[in-house]
C-alpha positions as a Markdown table, in Angstrom:
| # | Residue | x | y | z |
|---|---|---|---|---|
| 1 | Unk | 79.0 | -43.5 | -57.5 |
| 2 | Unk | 81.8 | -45.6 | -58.0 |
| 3 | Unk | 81.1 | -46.6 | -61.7 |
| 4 | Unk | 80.6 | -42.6 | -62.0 |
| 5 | Unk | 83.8 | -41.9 | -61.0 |
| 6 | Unk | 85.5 | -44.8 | -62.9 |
| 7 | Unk | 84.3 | -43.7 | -66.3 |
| 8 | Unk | 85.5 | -39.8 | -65.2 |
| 9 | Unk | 89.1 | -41.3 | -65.2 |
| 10 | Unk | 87.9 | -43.5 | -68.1 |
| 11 | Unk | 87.2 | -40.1 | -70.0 |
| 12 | Unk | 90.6 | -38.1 | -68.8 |
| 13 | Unk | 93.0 | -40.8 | -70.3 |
| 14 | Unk | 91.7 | -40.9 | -73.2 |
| 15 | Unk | 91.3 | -37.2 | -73.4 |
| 16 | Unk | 94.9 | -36.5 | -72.3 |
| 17 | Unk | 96.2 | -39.5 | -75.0 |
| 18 | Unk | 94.4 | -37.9 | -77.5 |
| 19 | Unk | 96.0 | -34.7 | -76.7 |
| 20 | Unk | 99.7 | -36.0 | -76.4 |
| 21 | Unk | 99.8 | -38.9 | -78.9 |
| 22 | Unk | 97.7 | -37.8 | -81.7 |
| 23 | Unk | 96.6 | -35.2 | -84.2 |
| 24 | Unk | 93.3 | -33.9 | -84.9 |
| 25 | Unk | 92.1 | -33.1 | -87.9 |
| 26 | Unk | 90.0 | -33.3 | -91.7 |
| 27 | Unk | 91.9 | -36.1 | -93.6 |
| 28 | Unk | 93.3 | -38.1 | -90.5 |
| 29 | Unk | 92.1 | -41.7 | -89.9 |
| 30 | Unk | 93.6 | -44.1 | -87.2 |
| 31 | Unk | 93.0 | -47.9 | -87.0 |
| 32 | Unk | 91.6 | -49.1 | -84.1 |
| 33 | Unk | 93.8 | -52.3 | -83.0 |
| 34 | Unk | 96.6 | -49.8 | -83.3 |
| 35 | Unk | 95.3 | -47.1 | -81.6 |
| 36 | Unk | 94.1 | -48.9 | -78.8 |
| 37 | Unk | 97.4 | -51.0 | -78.1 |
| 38 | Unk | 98.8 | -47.2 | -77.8 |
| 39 | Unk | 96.4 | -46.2 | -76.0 |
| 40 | Unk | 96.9 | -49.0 | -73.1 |
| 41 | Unk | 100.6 | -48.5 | -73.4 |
| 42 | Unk | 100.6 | -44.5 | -72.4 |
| 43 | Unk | 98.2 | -45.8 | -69.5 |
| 44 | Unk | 100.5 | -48.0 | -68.4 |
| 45 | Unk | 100.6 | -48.9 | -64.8 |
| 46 | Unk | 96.4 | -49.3 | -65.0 |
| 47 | Unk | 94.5 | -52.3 | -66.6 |
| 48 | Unk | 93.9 | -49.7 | -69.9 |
| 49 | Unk | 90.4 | -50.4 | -71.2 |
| 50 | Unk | 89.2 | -53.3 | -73.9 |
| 51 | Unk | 88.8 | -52.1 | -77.8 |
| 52 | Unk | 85.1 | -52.0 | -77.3 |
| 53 | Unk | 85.0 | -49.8 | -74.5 |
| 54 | Unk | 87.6 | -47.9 | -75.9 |
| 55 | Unk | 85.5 | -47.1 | -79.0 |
| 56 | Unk | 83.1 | -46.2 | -77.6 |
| 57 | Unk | 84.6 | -43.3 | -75.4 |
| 58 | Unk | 86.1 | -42.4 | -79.1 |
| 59 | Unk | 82.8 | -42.3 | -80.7 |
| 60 | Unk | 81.4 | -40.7 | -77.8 |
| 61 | Unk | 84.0 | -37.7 | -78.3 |
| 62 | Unk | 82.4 | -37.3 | -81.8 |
| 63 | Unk | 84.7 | -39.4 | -83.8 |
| 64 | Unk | 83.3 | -41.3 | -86.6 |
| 65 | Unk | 84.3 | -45.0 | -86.7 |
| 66 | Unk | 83.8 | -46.7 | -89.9 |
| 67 | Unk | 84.2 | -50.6 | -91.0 |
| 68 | Unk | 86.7 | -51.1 | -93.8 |
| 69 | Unk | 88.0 | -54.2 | -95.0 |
| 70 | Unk | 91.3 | -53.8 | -93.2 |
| 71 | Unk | 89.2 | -53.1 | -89.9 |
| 72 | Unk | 87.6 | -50.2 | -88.2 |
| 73 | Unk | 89.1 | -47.2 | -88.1 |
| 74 | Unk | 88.1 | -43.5 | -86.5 |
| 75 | Unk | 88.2 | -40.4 | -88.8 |
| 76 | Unk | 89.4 | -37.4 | -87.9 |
| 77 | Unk | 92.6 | -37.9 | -85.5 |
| 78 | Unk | 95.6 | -40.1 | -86.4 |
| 79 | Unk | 98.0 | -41.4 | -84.3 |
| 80 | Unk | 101.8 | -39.2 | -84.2 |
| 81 | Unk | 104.8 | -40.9 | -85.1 |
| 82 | Unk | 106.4 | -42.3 | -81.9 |
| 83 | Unk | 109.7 | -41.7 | -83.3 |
| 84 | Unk | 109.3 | -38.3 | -84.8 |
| 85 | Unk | 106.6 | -37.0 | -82.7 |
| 86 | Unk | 105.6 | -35.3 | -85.8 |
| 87 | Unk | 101.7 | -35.9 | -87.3 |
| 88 | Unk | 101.5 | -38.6 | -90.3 |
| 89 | Unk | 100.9 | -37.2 | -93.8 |
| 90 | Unk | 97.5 | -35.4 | -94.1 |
| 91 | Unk | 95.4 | -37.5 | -97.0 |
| 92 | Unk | 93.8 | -34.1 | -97.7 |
């Protein structure tokens, strides 16, 4: 019950980052070291989530993650400019 619950919050953050801090669509990739350090910093005041369980809850949202040489990264979202708070440029 207790792990149940835990992976409900899990679930929300990363629902609600992915609403506030990025931008979903064809032509957006994000890396994952990047995304995840983000990710940990808008949860701050919790112990965030490591980058395995992290990608996982991505992947499990229908993301694709894919190995490149740089790293994995997760197609379709990017992260939005922190400064701007406008979306990076589209590749598309």
């Amino acid at each position: 019950m207790k792990a149940t619950a835990a992976y409900k919050s899990e679930s929300d953050q990363i629902e609600q980052f992915l609403a506030e801090c990025c931008v979903r669509g064809d032509g957006f990739s994000a890396s994952a070291r990047p995304l995840n350090l983000e990710f940990c910093k808008s949860v701050e005041g919790t112990r965030g989530m490591s980058e395995t369980a992290f990608g996982r809850r991505i992947v499990e949202r229908g993301f694709q993650k894919q190995h490149t040489e740089w790293g994995n990264i997760y197609i379709g979202f990017a992260l939005m400019n922190a400064k701007t708070g406008e979306p990076p440029e589209n590749d598309s």
